[in-house]
N, C-alpha and C positions, 0 to 999 in steps of 0.2 A: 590381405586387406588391412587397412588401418582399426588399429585397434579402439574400438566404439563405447565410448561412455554410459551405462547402462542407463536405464529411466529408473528411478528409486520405487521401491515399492509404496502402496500408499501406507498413512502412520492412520494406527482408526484407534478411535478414544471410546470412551463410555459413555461420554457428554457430549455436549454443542461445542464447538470451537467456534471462538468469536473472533478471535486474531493473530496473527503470524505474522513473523519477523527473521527474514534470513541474518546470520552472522557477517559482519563486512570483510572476512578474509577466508573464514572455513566452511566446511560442506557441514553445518549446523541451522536448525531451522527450531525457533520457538512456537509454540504456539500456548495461546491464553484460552483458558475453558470458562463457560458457564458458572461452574461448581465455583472459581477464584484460581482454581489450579493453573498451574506453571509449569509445561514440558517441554524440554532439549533435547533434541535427537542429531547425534551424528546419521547423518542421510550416506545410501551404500550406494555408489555407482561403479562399481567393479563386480567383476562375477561371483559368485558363489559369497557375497557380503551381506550381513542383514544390515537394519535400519538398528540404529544402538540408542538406547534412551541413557540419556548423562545427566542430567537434572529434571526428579521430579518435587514440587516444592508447591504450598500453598500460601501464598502471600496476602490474599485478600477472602473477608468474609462474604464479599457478593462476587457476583460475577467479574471474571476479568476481561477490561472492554478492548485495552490496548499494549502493545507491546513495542520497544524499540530496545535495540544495543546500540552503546554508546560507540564512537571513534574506533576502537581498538577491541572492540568484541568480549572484553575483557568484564564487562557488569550488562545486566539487564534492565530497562525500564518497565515497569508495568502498573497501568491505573485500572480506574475498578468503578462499579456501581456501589461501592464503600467510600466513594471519593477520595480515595489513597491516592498517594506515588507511591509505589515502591522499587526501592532499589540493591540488585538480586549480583551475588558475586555470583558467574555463571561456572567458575572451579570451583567454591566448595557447597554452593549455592544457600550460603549466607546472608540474609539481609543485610545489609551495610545500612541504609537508612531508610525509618518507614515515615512518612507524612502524611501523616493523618489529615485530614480537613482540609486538602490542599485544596479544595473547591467547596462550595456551599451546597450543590448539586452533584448527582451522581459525575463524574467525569466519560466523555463517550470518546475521546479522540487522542491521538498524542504521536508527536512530529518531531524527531529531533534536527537542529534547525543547521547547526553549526559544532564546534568541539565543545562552546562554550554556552550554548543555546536549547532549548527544550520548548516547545509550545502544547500548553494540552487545552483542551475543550470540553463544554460541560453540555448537560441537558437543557439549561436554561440558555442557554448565548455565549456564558462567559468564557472569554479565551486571554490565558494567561499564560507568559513568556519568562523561566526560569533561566538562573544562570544554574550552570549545571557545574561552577567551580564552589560555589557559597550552599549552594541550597535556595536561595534565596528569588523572592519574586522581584521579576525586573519590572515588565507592563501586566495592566488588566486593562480588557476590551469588552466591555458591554452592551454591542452597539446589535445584537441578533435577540432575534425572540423569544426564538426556539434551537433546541440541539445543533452543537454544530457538530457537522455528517464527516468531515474531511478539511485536510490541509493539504497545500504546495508551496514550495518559497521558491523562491530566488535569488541565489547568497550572492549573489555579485552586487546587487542593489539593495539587499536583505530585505524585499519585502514578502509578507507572508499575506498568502492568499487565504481567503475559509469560506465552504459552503455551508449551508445552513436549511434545515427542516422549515424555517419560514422561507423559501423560498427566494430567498438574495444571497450574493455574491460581494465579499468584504473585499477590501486591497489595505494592508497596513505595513508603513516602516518600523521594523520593532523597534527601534531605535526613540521612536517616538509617541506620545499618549494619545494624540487621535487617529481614526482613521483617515485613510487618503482618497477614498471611494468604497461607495456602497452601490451597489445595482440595482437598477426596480426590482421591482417584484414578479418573479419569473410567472405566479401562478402555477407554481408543480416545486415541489419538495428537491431540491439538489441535494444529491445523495455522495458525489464523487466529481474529484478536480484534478486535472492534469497539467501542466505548462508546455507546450510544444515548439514547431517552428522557430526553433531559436527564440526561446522568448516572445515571439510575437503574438500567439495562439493563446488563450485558454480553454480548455474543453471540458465542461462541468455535464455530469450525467445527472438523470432526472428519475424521480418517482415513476413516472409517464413513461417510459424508455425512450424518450430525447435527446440528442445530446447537443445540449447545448455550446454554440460556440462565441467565445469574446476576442476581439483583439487588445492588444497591451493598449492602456490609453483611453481603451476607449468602452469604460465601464457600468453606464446605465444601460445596455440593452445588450442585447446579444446581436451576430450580426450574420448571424448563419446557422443552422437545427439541421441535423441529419434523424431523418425518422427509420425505424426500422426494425428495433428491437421489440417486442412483442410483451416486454413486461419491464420491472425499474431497472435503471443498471447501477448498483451497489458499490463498486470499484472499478477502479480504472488504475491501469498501469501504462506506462511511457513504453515504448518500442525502441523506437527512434522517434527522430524532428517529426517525420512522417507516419510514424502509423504506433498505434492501441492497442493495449488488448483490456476487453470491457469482463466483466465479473454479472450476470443479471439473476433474479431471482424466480428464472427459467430454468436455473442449473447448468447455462455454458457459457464458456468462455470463447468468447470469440476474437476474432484480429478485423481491425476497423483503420483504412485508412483515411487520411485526413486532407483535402484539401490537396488531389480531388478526394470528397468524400466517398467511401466504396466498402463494401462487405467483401474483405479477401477470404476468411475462411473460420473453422472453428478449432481450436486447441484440442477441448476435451469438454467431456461435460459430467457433470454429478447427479444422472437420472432427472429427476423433477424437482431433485432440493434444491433450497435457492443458494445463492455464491454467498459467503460473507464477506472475502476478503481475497486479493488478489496478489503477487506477490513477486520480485526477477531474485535469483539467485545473487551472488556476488561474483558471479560469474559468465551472468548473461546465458550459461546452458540450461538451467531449468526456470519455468516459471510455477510456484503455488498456488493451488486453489483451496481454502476452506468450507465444509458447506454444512448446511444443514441434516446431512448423513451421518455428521459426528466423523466424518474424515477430512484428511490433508491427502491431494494428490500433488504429485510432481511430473510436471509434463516438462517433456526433448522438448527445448524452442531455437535450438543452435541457428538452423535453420532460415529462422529469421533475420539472422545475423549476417549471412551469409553475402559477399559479397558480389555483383553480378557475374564478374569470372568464374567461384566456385560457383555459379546456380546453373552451369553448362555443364557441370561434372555431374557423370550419371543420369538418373533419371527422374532426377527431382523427387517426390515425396513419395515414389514407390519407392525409395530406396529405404525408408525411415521407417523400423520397426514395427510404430505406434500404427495402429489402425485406423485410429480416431482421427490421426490429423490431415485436415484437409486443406489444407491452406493450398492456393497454388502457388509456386514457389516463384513462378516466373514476373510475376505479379508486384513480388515485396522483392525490394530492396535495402541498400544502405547500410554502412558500416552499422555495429551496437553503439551505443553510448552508455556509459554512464546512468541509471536511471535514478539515483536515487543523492540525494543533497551531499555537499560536502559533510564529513563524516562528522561526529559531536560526543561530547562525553557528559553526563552527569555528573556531580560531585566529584570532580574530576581529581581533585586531592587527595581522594580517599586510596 
């Protein structure tokens, strides 16, 4: 038999992990704690390999909210309820530069956009758009109430999408000082944003567990809600054009596809703690979940990948280790893609 990519064991901390961030080339997964803390683990997917911690580091005095690595995996991003940037040389794990006050508010969100691009998000609305070759701020967006929950872009058109605790849905060209549309007013907190369908989809998840759907264009209302989930969904990750997998504060992860809308199945789940954060490899084999257990799982999603030729081979989801996953295979299609923006660097000079 072909020789099988193991499932990683889970990484369990002392604290809350609030965010995680895979590397864009190696089997490396960060994750940001409560405490401010900042841990790197080479993840084991061969036999007899454990899970290796390579960087542990405190960057920030309050909790850390968010985490990215820049283009070439080579430095860390991470902001905080201290309203820092910091940024973390992930070999000797170095601060290279810290930015203090980069926000007037706690900072809750952070997207890297582009090699040369960085967007972060604050408690109060404010979302601001750094080059990551200067240091330096390029735009500031004012235009939300409350927290923004989540980002998506779009690099080919570069606009960057943001949900928001007050309940609307942004559209901006970074390129530019105002926004290009704002949504009404959902009436339910968006908590999480996806871009799908080639571009043509947006899928924003709801305090409610709604998920809300928009088309490209066409951004005062929604124009489609799939109900179903039974508590908020907190993240959202891309699959493919066609299908999801949602993060709820039910504690599972499930696969949702789109349009036709459908409940395929559920990944895993974290007993009754809630999801914080969802997350694809760089590899498209595993997907992360953080939760409120104070762990990092790593679930087999190959699977998903799987093209409709290979989904004849064998016996579909009895053949897959994991117990848990239930998806039926026959169901999901389509090549992987790509889930995650063209790649970006922070102070890219450094």
């Amino acid at each position: 038999t072909q020789a099988q990519i193991l499932q990683p064991d889970p990484l369990t901390f002392e604290n809350l992990v609030f965010d995680l961030a895979f590397h864009p080339h190696q089997n490396i997964i960060a994750t940001g704690l409560i405490t401010g803390e900042v841990f790197c683990h080479r993840y084991a997917t061969e036999a007899n390999a454990e899970n290796q911690n390579i960087l542990s580091i405190r960057p920030h005095r309050k909790s850390c909210r968010g985490l990215e690595f820049n283009h070439d995996g080579t430095v860390l991003f991470s902001v905080s309820k201290d309203k820092s940037i910091q940024v973390i040389d992930l070999e000797t794990g170095e601060i290279l530069v810290s930015k203090s006050g980069a926000h007037e508010k706690p900072i809750n969100r952070i997207l890297r956009l582009n090699e040369n691009a960085l967007a972060t998000g604050d408690d109060d609305g404010y979302i601001k758009i750094w080059d990551t070759r200067t240091g330096g701020e390029l735009m500031e967006y004012s235009d939300h109430q409350d927290f923004i929950s989540d980002f998506a872009f779009r690099a080919e058109t570069k606009n960057l999408i943001a949900t928001s605790g007050d309940g609307t849905l942004s559209v901006y060209d970074i390129r530019r000082p105002n926004f290009i549309a704002m949504s009404d007013n959902q009436d339910d907190e968006l908590l999480s944003v996806v871009i799908i369908k080639d571009n043509r989809k947006v899928v924003a998840g709801t305090q409610s567990g709604v998920l809300n759907l928009f088309s490209w264009g066409e951004w005062e209302d929604c124009n489609d809600r799939f109900i179903g989930h039974p508590s908020s969904i907190d993240t959202i990750v891309k699959i493919n054009e066609d299908m999801i997998c949602t993060g709820s504060s039910d504690g599972i992860v499930r696969v949702i596809g789109i349009l036709p809308n459908k409940f395929l199945g559920v990944i895993g789940d974290h007993g009754d703690f809630p999801i914080e954060k969802i997350q694809i490899s760089h590899d498209n084999a595993l997907l992360a979940s953080c939760s409120h257990d104070n762990s990092v799982r790593l679930w087999d999603i190959r699977h998903l990948y799987e093209d409709d030729d290979d989904s004849n081979d064998g016996n579909g989801e009895n053949d897959n280790a994991d117990a848990n996953m239930d998806v039926e295979s026959g169901n999901i299609d389509g090549k992987g893609k790509s889930l995650e923006n063209s790649s970006n660097n922070f102070f890219c000079d450094l």
